[in-house]
N, C-alpha and C positions, 0 to 999 in steps of 0.2 A: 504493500500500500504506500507506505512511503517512499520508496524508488518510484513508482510511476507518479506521484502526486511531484516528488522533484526533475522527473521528467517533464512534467505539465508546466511547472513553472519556468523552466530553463526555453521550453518552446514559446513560453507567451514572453519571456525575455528576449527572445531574438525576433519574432515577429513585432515587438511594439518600438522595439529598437530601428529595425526596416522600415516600418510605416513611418516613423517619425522622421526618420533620417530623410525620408523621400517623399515626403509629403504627399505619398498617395493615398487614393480614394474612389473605392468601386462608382460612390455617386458622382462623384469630381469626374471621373472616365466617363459616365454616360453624360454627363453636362460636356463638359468638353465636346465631343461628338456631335450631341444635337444640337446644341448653342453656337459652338463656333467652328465646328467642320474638325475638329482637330481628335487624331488616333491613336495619338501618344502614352497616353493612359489604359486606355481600352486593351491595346496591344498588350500592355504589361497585366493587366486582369488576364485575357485571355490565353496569353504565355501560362501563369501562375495553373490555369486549369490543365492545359494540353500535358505539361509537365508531373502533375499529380494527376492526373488519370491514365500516363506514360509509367511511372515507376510502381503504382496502386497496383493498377492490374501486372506487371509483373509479379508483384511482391503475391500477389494473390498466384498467379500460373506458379510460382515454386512452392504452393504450398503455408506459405506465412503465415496470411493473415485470410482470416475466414471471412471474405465481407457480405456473405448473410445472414452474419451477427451484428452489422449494422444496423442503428435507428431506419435508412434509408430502404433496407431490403426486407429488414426484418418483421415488418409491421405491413399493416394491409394498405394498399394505394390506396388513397381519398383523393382526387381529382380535382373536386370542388373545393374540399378545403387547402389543398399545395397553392390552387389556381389563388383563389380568395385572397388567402394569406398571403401570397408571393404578389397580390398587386396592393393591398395596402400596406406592405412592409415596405415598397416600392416608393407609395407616396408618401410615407412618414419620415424616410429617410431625409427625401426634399425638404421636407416643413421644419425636420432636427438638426439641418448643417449636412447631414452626413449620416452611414450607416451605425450598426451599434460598434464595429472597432474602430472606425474613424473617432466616435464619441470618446472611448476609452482611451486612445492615443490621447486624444485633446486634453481629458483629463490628466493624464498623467504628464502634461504639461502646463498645466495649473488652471483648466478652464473650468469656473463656474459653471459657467453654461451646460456646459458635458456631465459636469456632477447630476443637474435636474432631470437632465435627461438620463444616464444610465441608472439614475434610481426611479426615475418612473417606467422605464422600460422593463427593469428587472421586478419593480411590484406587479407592471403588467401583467407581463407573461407568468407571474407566480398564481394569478388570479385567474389567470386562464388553464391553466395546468391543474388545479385543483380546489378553486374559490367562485367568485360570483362569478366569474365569464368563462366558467368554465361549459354552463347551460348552451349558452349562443356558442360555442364552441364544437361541442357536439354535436350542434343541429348540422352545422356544415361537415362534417363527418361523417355522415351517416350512411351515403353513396360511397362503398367500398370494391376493391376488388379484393382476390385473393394475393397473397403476398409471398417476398421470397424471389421474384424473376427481376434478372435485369433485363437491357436488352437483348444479349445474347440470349438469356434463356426464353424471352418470348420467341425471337426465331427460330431457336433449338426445338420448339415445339413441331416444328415440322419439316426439320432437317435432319440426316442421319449425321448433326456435329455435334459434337459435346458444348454446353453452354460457356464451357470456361475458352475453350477455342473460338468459340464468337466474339464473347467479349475482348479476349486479346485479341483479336483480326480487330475489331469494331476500335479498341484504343488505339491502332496503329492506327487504323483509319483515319478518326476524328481526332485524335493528337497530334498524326503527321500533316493533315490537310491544315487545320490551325497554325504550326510550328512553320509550314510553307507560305500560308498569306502572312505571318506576322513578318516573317524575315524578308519577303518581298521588300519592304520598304527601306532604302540605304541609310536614311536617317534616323530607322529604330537600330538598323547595325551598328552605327555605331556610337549608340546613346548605352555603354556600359551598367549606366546606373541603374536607367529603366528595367534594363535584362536581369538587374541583379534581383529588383523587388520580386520578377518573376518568376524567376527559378525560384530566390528564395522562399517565397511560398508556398509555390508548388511541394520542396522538397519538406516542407514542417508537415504538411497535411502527407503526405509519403510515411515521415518519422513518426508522427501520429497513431498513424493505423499499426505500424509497427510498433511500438509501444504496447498500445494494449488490444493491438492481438494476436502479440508473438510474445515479445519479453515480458510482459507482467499479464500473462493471459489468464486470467481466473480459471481454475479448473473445474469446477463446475461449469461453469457456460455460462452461471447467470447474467455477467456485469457485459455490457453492449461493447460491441468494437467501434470507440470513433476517435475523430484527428479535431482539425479546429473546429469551432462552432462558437458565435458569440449571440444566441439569441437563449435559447436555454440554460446553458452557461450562466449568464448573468444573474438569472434568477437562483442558480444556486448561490455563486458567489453573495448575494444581498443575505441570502437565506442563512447561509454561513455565518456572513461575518454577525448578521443581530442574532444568532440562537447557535453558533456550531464552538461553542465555549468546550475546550476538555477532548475534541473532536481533530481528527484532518480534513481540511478541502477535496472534494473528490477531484480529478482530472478537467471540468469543467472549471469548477470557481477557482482550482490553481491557474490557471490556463489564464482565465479574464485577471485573476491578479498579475500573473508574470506582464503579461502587458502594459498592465499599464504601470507598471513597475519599471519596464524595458523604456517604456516612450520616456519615462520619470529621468531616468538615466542618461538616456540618448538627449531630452533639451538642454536636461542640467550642464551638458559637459559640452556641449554647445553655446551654453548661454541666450538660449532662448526658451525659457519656461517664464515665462508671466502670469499676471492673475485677468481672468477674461471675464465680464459681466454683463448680462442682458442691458441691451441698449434701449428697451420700453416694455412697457406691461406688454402691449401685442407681440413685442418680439418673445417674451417668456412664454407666453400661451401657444404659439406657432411649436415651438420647442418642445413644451408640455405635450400637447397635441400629437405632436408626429412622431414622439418617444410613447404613448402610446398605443398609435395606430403599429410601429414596430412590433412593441410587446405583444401584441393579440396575433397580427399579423406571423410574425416570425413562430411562432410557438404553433400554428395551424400550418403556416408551411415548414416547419420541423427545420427549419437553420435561415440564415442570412446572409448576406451575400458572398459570403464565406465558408460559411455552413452549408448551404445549398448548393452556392457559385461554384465551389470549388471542391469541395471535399465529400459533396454529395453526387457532383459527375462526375469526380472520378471512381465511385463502384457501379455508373452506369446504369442506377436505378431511374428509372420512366421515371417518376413524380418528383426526381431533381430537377428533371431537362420542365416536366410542369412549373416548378416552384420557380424557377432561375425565370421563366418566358414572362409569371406573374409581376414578378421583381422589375423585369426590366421595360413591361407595361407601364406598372403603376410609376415609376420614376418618369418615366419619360411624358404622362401625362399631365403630373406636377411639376415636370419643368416646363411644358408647352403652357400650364395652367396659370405659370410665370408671366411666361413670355406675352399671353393673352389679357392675362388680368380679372382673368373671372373663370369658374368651372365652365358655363357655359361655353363661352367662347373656347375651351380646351376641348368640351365635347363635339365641337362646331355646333351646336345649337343656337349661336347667336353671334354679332360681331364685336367679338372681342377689343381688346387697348393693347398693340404693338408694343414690344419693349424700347425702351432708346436707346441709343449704343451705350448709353454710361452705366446701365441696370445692367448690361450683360458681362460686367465686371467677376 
C-alpha cells in the first residue's frame, strides 16, 4: 500500500511539474484551435494519447497489466451518461479557467481561484458518487450495455482474431496515424518542449497502469487497475484530507496531491507562484458554476480530460472515445458561447454578439 501510494505521488510530482513548466492545457489546446486556428497544443494532447495507448496496449500484449480490470472496461457502457457527462464536463471547464489538473497546477501555484474550484469540484463529484446527485445521476445511467469489450473485442466478435491482436493492430493503427499527422508539421518538430509534455504524459499514464496492475497488483482482484485520472481523484483527495486522519491516501488523492505538490515546486523555483483572486462576484460564480458542472459531469463520464482523454483510450474502451467526443462538444460550444455572447447564439438559434479581437486574448 505504501509503495504504490509513493508511487502515486512521485507521478502526480512529475506531471504537475510538466504542466506547470509548460503551461499546458487540454482546454487552452481546444481554445487555441477554435479561436485562433492554432495546433500547437492540441498536437501535444494528442501526442500525450497516441503514446499511452502505444506503450498501454503493449504492456497489456506481454501480459502486464490486465486492462479489464479497468474503471473503463470493467463496468457496463452507459452511453448517455459518458455522452452527458463528457459534454458538461466540457463546458464547465470553459466557465472554471481550465480542466480539473489545469485547476490543480494553478493551485499549487498559489491561485485562489483554483482553490474554489477544486473544492467544489471535489464536493461535486463526492455528491454524485454517493449523496444528493447521486439520484439524477443514475437516471442517466440507466441505458446500459454489457461490459468488458474494447474495440478489439467488439470486432473479435466476429473474426476468427483474438481480441488482444485487434486491439494491438487497432493501437498501431490509431497511434501510428496520430504520431504521422502530428509530426507532419516542421514547426511541432522542432518545438522540443511541446514533445516533451507529450510523451511525458503519455509515458505517466503507461507507469500508471503498470503500477497497479503489475507491481502493487492486489491479489485478490478487488482494487481497479488505473493511471491518471483527476475527476474522481479529487473527491477522494477532499474526502481524505477532512476525514482520512490515522489513514493513507489511496492512488487517486496521492496522485491529485503529488500534483499539485509538483506544480508547488516547479513555480516556486521558478519564481512564479503568486496569490490569484477572483476579479468580481460574477467572475466567482462562473468558476463556482463550471467546477460544478465538472464534478457531476466528470464523475458520469468516469474521468476528465485526462482521465478519459488519455488514459481511458489508451485501453481502447468505446465509452472513452464516447466520453472524450462529449468533452470536446461541450468545450467547444462554451467557447463558440464566448465568442457569440449568449447560448442562443452558440446554438445558432438566434444572432449572437461577435467577439472583438481584444476578448480573444
Amino acid at each position: 500500500m505504501i509503495g504504490l501510494v509513493a508511487v502515486a505521488a512521485l507521478l502526480g510530482l512529475g506531471v504537475g511539474w510538466l504542466l506547470e513548466r509548460s503551461h499546458f492545457c487540454t482546454m487552452g489546446a481546444l481554445s487555441d484551435a477554435y479561436l485562433f486556428g492554432s495546433l500547437r497544443r492540441l498536437r501535444s494532447w494528442l501526442l500525450a494519447m497516441a503514446t499511452a495507448l502505444l506503450l498501454t496496449q503493449a504492456l497489456a500484449a506481454l501480459g502486464l497489466v490486465p486492462l479489464d480490470a479497468t474503471p473503463w472496461l470493467a463496468r457496463p457502457l452507459e452511453p448517455l451518461a459518458l455522452l452527458v457527462g463528457g459534454l458538461l464536463f466540457g463546458v464547465g471547464m470553459v466557465m472554471a479557467g481550465g480542466c480539473a489538473s489545469r485547476n490543480l497546477v494553478r493551485l499549487g501555484t498559489g491561485s485562489l481561484k483554483a482553490l474554489v474550484v477544486v473544492l467544489v469540484l471535489g464536493l461535486t463529484a463526492m455528491a454524485t458518487a454517493g449523496g444528493l446527485l447521486a439520484w439524477p445521476a443514475d437516471l442517466l445511467r440507466a441505458a446500459s450495455a454489457d461490459p468488458g469489450r474494447s474495440l478489439g473485442g467488439l470486432l473479435a466478435a466476429g473474426l476468427p482474431v483474438s481480441a488482444r491482436t485487434l486491439d494491438l493492430f487497432l493501437a498501431l493503427l490509431i497511434g501510428g496515424g496520430l504520431l504521422v499527422w502530428i509530426f507532419r508539421d516542421a514547426g511541432y518538430r522542432r518545438n522540443r518542449a511541446d514533445q516533451t509534455v507529450g510523451f511525458g504524459l503519455g509515458i505517466a499514464v503507461a507507469l500508471g497502469y503498470l503500477a497497479t496492475g503489475w507491481l502493487f497488483r492486489d491479489p485478490a482482484g478487488l482494487a481497479p487497475v488505473v493511471s491518471l485520472n483527476f475527476a474522481a481523484p479529487l473527491a477522494e483527495a477532499v474526502a481524505w484530507g477532512a476525514a482520512g486522519r490515522g489513514t493513507w491516501p489511496g492512488f487517486g488523492a496521492a496522485l491529485v496531491l503529488g500534483t499539485i505538490a509538483g506544480a508547488a515546486l516547479s513555480a516556486g523555483s521558478a519564481r512564479r507562484a503568486r496569490i490569484e483572486t477572483f476579479s468580481s462576484r460574477d467572475d466567482m460564480i462562473r468558476h463556482m458554476a463550471g467546477a460544478a458542472l465538472m464534478g457531476f459531469g466528470g464523475m458520469l463520464a468516469l474521468g476528465c480530460t485526462i482521465g478519459q482523454g488519455v488514459s481511458g483510450i489508451a485501453t481502447l474502451a468505446p465509452g472513452s472515445f464516447l466520453a472524450l467526443a462529449g468533452i470536446v462538444l461541450g468545450a467547444l460550444l462554451a467557447l463558440r458561447r464566448l465568442e457569440q455572447g449568449s447560448w442562443r447564439g452558440a446554438l445558432g438559434w438566434g444572432v449572437g454578439r461577435q467577439m472583438e479581437p481584444a476578448e480573444r486574448v
